[in-house]
C-alpha positions as CSV (number, residue, x, y, z in Angstrom):
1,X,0.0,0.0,0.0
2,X,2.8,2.7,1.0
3,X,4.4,1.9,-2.1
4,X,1.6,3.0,-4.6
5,X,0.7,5.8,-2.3
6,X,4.0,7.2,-2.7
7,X,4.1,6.8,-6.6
8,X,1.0,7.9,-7.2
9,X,0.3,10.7,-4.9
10,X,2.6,13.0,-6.8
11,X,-0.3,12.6,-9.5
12,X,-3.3,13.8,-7.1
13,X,-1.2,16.4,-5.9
14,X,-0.7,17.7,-9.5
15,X,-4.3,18.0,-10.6
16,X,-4.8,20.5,-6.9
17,X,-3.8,22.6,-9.1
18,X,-6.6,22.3,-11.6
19,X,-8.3,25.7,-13.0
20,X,-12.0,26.4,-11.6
21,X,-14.0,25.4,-14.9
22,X,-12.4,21.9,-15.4
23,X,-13.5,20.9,-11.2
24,X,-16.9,22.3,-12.2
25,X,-16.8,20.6,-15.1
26,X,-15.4,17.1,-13.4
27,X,-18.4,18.1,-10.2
28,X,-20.8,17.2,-12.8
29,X,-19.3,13.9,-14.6
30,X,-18.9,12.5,-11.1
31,X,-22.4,13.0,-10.4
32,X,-22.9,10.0,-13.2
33,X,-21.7,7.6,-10.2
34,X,-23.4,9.3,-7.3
35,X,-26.7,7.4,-5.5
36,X,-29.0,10.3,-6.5
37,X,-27.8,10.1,-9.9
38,X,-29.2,6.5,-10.2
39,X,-32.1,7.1,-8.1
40,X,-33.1,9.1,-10.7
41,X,-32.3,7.2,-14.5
42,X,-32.8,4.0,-13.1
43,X,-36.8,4.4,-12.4
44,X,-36.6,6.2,-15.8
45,X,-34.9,2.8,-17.7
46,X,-37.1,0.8,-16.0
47,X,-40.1,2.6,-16.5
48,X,-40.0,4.1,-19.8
49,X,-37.2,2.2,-22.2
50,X,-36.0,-0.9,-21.7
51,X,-37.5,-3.1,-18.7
52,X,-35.4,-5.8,-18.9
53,X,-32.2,-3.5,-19.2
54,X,-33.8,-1.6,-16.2
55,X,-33.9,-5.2,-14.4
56,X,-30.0,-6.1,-15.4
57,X,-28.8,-2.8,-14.5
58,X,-30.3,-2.7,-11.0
59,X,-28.9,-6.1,-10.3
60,X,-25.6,-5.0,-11.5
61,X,-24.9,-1.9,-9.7
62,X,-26.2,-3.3,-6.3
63,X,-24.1,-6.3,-6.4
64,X,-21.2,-4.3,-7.6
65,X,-22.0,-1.5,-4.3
66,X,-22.0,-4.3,-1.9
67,X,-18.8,-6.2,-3.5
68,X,-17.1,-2.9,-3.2
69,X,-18.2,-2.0,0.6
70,X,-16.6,-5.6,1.7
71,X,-13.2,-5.1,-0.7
72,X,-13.1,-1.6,1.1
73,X,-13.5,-3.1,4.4
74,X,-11.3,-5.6,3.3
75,X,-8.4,-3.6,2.4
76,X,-9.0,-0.1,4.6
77,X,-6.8,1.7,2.4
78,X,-6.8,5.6,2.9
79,X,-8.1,8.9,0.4
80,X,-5.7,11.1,-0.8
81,X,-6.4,13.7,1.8
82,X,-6.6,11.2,4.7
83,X,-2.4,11.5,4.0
84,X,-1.2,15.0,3.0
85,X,-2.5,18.1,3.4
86,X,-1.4,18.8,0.1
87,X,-4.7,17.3,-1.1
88,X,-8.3,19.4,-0.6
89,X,-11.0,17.4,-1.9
90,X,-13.4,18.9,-4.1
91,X,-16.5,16.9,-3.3
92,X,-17.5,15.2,0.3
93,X,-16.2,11.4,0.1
94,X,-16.6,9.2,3.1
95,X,-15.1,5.5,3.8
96,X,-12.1,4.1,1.7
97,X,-10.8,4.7,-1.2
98,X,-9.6,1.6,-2.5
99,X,-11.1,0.4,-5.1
100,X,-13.0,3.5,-6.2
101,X,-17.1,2.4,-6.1
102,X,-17.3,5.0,-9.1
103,X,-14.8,3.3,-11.6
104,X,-16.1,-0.1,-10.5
105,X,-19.9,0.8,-11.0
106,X,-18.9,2.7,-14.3
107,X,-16.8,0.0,-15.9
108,X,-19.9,-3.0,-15.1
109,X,-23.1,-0.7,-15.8
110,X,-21.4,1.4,-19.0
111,X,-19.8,-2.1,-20.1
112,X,-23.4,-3.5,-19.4
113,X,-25.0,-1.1,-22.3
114,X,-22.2,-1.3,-24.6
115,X,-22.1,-5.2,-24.6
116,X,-26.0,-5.4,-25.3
117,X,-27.0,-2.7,-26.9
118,X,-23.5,-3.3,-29.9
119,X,-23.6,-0.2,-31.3
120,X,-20.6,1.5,-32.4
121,X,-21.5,4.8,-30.5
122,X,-22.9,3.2,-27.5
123,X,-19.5,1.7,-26.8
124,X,-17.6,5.0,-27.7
125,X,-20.2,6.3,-25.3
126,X,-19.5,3.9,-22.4
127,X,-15.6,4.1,-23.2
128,X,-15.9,7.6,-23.1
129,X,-18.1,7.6,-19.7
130,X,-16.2,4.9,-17.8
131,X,-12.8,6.8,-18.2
132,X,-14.2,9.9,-17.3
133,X,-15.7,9.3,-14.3
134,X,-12.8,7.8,-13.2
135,X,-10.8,10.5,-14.3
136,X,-13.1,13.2,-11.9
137,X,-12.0,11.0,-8.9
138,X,-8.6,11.7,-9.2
139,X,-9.3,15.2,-10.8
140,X,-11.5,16.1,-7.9
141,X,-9.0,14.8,-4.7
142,X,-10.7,11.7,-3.5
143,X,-9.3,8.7,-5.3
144,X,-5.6,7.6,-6.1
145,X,-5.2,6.5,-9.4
146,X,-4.9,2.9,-8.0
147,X,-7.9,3.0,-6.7
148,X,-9.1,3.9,-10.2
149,X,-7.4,1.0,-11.5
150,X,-8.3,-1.5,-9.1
151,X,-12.3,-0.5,-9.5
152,X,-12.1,-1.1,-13.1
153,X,-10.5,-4.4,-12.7
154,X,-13.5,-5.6,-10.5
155,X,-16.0,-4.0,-12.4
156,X,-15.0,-5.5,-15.7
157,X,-14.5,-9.0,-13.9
158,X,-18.0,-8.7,-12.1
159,X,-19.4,-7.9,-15.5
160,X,-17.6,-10.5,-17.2
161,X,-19.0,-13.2,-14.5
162,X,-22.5,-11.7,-14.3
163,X,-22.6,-12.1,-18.7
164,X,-21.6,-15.9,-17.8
165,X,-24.4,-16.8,-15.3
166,X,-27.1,-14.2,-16.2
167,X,-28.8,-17.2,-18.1
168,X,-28.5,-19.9,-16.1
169,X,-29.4,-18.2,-13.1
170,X,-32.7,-16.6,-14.7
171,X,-33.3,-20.3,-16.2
172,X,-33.0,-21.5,-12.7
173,X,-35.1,-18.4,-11.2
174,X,-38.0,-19.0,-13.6
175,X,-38.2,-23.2,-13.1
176,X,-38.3,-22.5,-9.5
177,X,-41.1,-22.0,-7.0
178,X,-41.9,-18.3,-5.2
179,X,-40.7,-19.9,-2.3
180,X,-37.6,-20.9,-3.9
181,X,-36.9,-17.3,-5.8
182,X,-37.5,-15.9,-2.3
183,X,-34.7,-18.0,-0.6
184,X,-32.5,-17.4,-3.2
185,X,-33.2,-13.9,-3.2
186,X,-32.7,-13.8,0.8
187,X,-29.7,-16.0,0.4
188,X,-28.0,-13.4,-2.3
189,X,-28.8,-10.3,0.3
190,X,-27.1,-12.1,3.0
191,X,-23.9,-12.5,1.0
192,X,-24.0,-8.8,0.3
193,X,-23.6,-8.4,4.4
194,X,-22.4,-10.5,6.5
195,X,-18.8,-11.2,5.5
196,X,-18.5,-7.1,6.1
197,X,-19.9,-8.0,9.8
198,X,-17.1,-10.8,9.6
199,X,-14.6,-8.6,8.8
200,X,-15.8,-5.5,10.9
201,X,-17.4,-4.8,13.9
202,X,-20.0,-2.3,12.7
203,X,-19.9,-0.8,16.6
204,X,-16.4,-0.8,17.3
205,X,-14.0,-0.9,14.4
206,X,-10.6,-0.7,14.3
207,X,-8.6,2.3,14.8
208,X,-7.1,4.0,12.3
209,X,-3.7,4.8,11.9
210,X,-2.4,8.7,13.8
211,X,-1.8,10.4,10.6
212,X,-4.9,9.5,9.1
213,X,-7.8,12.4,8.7
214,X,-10.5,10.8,7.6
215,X,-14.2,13.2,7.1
216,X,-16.6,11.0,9.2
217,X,-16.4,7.0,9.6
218,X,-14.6,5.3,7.2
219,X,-16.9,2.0,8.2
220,X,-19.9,2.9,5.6
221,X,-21.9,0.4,6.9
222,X,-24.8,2.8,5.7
223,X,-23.6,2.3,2.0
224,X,-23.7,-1.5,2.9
225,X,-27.3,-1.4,3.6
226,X,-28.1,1.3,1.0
227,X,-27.3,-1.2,-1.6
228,X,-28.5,-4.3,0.0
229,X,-32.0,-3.2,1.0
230,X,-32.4,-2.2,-2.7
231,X,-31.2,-5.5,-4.2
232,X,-33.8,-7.3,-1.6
233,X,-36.4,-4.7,-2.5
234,X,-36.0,-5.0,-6.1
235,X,-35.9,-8.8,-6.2
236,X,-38.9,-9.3,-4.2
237,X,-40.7,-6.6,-6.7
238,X,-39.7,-8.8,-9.7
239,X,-40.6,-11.9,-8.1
240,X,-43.9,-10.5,-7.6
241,X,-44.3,-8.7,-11.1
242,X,-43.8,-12.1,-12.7
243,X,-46.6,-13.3,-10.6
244,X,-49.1,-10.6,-11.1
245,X,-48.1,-9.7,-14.8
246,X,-44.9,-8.2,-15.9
247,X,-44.5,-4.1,-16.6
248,X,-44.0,-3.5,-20.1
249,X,-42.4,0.0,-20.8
250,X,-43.3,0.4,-24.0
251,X,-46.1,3.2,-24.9
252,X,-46.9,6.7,-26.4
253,X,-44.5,9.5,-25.3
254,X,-46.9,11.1,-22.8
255,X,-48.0,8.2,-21.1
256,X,-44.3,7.9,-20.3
257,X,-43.6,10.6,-19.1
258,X,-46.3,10.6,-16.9
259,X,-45.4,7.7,-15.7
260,X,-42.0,8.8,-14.8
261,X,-43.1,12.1,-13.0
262,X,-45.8,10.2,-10.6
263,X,-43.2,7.1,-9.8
264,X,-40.6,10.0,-9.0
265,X,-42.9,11.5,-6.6
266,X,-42.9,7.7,-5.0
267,X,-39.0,7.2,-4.6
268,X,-38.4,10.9,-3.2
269,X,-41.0,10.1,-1.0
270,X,-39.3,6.9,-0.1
271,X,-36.3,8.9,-0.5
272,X,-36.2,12.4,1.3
273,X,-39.4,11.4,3.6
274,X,-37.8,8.2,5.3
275,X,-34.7,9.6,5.4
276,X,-35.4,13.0,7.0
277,X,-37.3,10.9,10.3
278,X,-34.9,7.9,10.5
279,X,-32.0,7.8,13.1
280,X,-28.7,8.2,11.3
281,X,-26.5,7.2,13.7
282,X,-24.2,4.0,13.9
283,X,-26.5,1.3,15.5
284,X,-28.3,-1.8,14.3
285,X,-31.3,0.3,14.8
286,X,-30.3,2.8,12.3
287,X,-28.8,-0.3,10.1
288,X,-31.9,-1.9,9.7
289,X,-34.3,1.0,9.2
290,X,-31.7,2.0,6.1
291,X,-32.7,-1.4,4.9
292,X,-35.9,-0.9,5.5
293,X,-36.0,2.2,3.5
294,X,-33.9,1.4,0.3
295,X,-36.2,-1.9,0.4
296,X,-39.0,0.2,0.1
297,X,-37.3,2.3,-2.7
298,X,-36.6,-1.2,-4.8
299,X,-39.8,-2.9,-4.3
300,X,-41.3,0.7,-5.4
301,X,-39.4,0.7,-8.4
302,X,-39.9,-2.6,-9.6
303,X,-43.2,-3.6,-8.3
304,X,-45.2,-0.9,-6.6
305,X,-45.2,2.1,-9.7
306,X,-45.7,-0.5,-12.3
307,X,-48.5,-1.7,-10.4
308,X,-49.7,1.9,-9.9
309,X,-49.7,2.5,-13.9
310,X,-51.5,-0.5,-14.6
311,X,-54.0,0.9,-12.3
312,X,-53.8,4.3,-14.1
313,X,-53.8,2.9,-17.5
314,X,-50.7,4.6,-18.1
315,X,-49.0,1.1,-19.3
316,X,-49.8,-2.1,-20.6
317,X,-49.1,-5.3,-18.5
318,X,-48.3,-9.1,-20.1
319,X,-49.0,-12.0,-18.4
320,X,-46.4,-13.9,-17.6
């Protein structure tokens, strides 16, 4: 670890030096791998284009959040600014850096749409998109660039593996029981957790070394159970979509975008509502109502709005 810090902090201490339009400009490409970001195009994919991409996607990015809160557990290796003072970060970043959760999310969801939509542009798109928001980490003071490097190398192996098993595993899903999907499903959100608790004590970790300045507890056990209440809450909403008729996203222009403005309204809800009256403070209280509440969020998404535009008549719904 002290040996890449050392030969690549000279390259974070470089871009400090950056002019004010090109960290304005990086502020809003790293926004592309912040939660609110996909809080707000994943409804929209799922609703409105493609909801079967909408479906891969979510799976993707919440396994991928969780994989990364255990390898950051796993390896507790610092932030630029945790180990000079010669580094200010340009945007709030909490827990470890290494491997950066925006490359790794960038590399599987990008790589996602370029392997299945094979267009020429979409994969100079995703190229383009998975570089850059990489780029913005370094640019903006909170990753090193082995962090970068590290979070593409798991994102492109996770999206490799998930490629491999996607059609097995939904062959398997589909011949199953509910009971079954639902033990699988439980199963795969208990893998997203406990090896952190095995590796951590969520309420007394370990102490970090003097120099260290870290903003706030590096332990995101929050992030943890951001990701894995909304993988829970999203595969209990597909389950039960199979059951009662899946969504279909297809439909005139308006229709969509009404559908996207009153589901919207459901998630902030969810969202800002939730979050404004539960405790935020590190206990297994606060744990499980942040599960609670991103399940709520997932099963919204994939079950609860499409059942509300059926209702509506603002989609059309095929029986499974």
């Amino acid at each position: 670890m002290e040996y890449l810090i050392q030969l690549f902090l000279p390259v974070s201490i470089w871009f400090q030096g950056s002019p004010d339009w090109l960290v304005s400009i990086m502020k809003a490409i790293t926004f592309l791998g912040d939660t609110e970001f996909y809080l707000l195009v994943m409804p929209l994919l799922f609703w409105c284009i493609d909801t079967t991409l909408g479906i891969r996607t979510g799976i993707i990015l919440l396994v991928s959040g969780g994989l990364n809160s255990i390898l950051k557990f796993t390896f507790a290796w610092p932030r630029p600014f945790w180990v000079t003072p010669k580094v200010d970060p340009f945007v709030e970043a909490t827990g470890f850096g290494f491997p950066s959760g925006h490359a790794q999310n960038a590399a599987g969801i990008w790589g996602l749409f370029a392997v299945t939509l094979k267009k020429t542009w979409m994969k100079a798109v995703a190229i383009g998109l998975i570089i850059l928001i990489a780029l913005s980490r370094i640019v903006l003071g909170v990753h090193f660039t082995h962090d970068i490097l590290a979070g593409w190398l798991v994102g492109l192996i996770l999206l490799f593996i998930f490629i491999k098993v996607e059609k097995p595993v939904t062959t398997w899903f589909k011949s199953n029981s509910v009971g079954m999907q639902i033990l699988a499903l439980v199963l795969a959100t208990s893998l997203l957790i406990f090896p952190a608790f095995l590796i951590v004590d969520p309420l007394n970790p370990p102490q970090l070394p003097a120099d260290w300045t870290p903003f706030g507890q590096p332990y995101d056990f929050e992030g943890l159970f951001t990701t894995s209440g909304a993988f829970f809450g999203l595969g209990m909403g597909i389950i039960f979509l199979n059951l009662t008729g899946m969504f279909s996203a297809e439909g005139v222009i308006w229709k969509k975008i009404l559908r996207y403005l009153v589901g919207l309204v459901g998630v902030l809800v969810l969202y800002l509502g939730l979050g404004s009256i539960f405790p935020d403070d590190i206990s297994y209280l606060s744990f499980a109502l942040r599960f609670l509440r991103y399940f709520l969020i997932g099963f919204w998404i994939s079950f609860g709005a499409p059942q509300l535009f059926n209702w509506m008549k603002l989609s059309n719904s095929n029986t499974s």
